[in-house]
N, C-alpha and C positions, 0 to 999 in steps of 0.2 A: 204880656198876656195876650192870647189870640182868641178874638170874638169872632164868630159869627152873628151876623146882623139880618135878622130874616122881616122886611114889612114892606109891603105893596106899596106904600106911598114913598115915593119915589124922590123926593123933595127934604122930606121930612128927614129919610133914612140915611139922605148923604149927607143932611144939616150935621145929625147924630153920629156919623160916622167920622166926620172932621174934627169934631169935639172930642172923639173918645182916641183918631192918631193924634189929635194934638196934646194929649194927656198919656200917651207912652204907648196907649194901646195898637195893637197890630189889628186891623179889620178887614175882612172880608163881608158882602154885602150880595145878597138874592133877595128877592118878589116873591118867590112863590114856592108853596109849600114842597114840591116836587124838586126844586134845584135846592133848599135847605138838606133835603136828606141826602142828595148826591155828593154836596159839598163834605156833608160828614162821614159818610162812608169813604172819601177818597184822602180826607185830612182830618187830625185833630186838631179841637179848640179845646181851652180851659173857659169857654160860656159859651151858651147860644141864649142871645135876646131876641124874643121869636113872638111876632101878634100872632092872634087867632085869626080877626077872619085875612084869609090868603088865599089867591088865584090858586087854579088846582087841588092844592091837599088844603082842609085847614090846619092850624096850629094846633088844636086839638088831634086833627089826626097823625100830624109829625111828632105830634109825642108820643102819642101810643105806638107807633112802630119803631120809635129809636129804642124808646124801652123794651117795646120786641127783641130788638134785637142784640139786648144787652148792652147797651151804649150807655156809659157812665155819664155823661158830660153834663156839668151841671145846667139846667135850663132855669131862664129868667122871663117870664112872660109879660108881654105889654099889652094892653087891651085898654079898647074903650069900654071894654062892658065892664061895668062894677056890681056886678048882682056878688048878690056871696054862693051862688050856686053857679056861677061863672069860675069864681075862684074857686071852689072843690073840686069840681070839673076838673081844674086844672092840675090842681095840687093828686087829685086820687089819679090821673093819669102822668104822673110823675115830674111832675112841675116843682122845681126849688124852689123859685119865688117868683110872686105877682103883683106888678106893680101898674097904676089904671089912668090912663092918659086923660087931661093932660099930664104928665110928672114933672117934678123937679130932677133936674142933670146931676146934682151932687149928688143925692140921694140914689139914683140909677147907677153911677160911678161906686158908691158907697158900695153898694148892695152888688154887685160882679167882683170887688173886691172879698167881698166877705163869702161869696159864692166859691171863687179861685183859693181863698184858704181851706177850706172847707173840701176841695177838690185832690188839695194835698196830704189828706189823712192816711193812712199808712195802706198799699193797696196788696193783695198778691205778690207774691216776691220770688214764687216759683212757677215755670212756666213750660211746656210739654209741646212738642210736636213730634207726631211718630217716637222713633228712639231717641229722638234731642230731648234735654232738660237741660232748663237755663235756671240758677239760685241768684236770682238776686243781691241777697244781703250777704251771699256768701262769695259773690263776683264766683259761680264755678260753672263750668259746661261740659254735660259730659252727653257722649254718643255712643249709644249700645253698653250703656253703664259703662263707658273709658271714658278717663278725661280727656279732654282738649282744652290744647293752649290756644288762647287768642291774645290779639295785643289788647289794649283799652278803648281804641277806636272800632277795630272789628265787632269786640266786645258790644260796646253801644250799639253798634249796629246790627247786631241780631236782636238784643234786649228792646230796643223803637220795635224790631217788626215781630216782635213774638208778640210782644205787649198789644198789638195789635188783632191779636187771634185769628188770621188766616185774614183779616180785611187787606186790600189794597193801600200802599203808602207810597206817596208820589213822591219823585224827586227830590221835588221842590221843599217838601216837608223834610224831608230829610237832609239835604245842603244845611236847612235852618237849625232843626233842631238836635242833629248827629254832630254833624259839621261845623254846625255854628258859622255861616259861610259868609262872608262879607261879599258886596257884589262882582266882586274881582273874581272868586274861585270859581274855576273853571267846574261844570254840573259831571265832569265824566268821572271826579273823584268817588262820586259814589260807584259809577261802574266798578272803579279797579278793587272798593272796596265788595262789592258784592260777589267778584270773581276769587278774592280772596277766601269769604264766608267757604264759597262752591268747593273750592281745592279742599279746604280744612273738613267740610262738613257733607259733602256730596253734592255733584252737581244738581240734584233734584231741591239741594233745601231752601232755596230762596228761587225762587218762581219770577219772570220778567211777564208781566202784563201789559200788552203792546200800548201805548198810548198812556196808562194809568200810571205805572210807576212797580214796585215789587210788590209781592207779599212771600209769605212763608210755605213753603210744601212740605216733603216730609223725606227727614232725612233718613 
């Protein structure tokens, strides 16, 4: 399970963040409200545990524009404030759940748990760019209404970046979560798979963004 960890205390958050890889979890860790929305735009998490008050954005305002921008990812809010109009705050700006420091570690583990099932409810399973369509449940892809064969890896690998809707998706996410890459494999496997996509689907349908990693253009 991949966390995002967003809280300005600096101390506090790598306590929390050791706790949570030494319990299976994958973490990534920012301060401030301005590097939390970077980090989601360039990668996905199945949670983000995010305070309110935060250098730059608050957490109040990193939720309202993830939700802006259609970001599904379920959010767990930490906060000192305990008002209950802290908490609706939170929850009407699209807050999963809110929990009020100090907390209990089980209980925060519990509750990202119960967030990541909850994450896996049955999503869209059909997916559009230009003339590509991708079916899900049906494993089918076709272009200019003709099918196309892919293997199962190429396969994944459109379905990670369509599922993504035109956002950026880095390498790195992708070695992990296409790939499933143990530290050994070499990162260019994604290239040879990306050139593959290009041949089958046209050079324009997977877009290289210099530095970030792909996204999808239009085939």
């Amino acid at each position: 399970m991949r966390v995002l960890l967003v809280d300005d205390e600096v101390r506090m958050a790598a306590a929390l963040a050791r706790g949570l890889v030494a319990d299976g979890f994958q973490v990534e860790t920012v301060h401030d409200g301005l590097s939390a929305l970077e980090s989601c735009a360039r990668s996905s998490f199945d949670a983000v545990v995010l305070d309110i008050m935060l250098p730059a954005l608050s957490g109040y305002e990193v939720l309202k524009r993830l939700r802006a921008r259609q970001d599904p990812t379920p959010v767990l809010v930490l906060s000192a404030k305990d008002g209950e109009y802290d908490l609706a705050d939170a929850l009407d700006l699209g807050a999963d759940d809110y929990l009020v420091k100090p907390f209990s570690y089980v209980v925060l583990v519990a509750r990202l748990h119960a967030l990541a099932r909850r994450g896996r409810e049955p999503a869209p399973a059909t997916f559009a760019a230009g003339r590509l369509r991708l079916d899900a449940d049906r494993r089918t892809v076709t272009l200019a209404a003709e099918p196309v064969e892919l293997t199962p890896r190429e396969f994944a690998l459109l379905e990670h970046l369509m599922r993504r809707d035109g956002r950026v998706v880095s390498k790195l996410e992708l070695l992990e979560r296409v790939f499933e890459a143990d530290p050994d494999t070499h990162p260019n496997v994604v290239e040879v798979y990306v050139g593959y996509l290009r041949r089958k689907l046209g050079r324009d349908s997977v877009l290289t963004v210099r530095g970030g990693g792909y996204r999808m253009g239009r085939a």
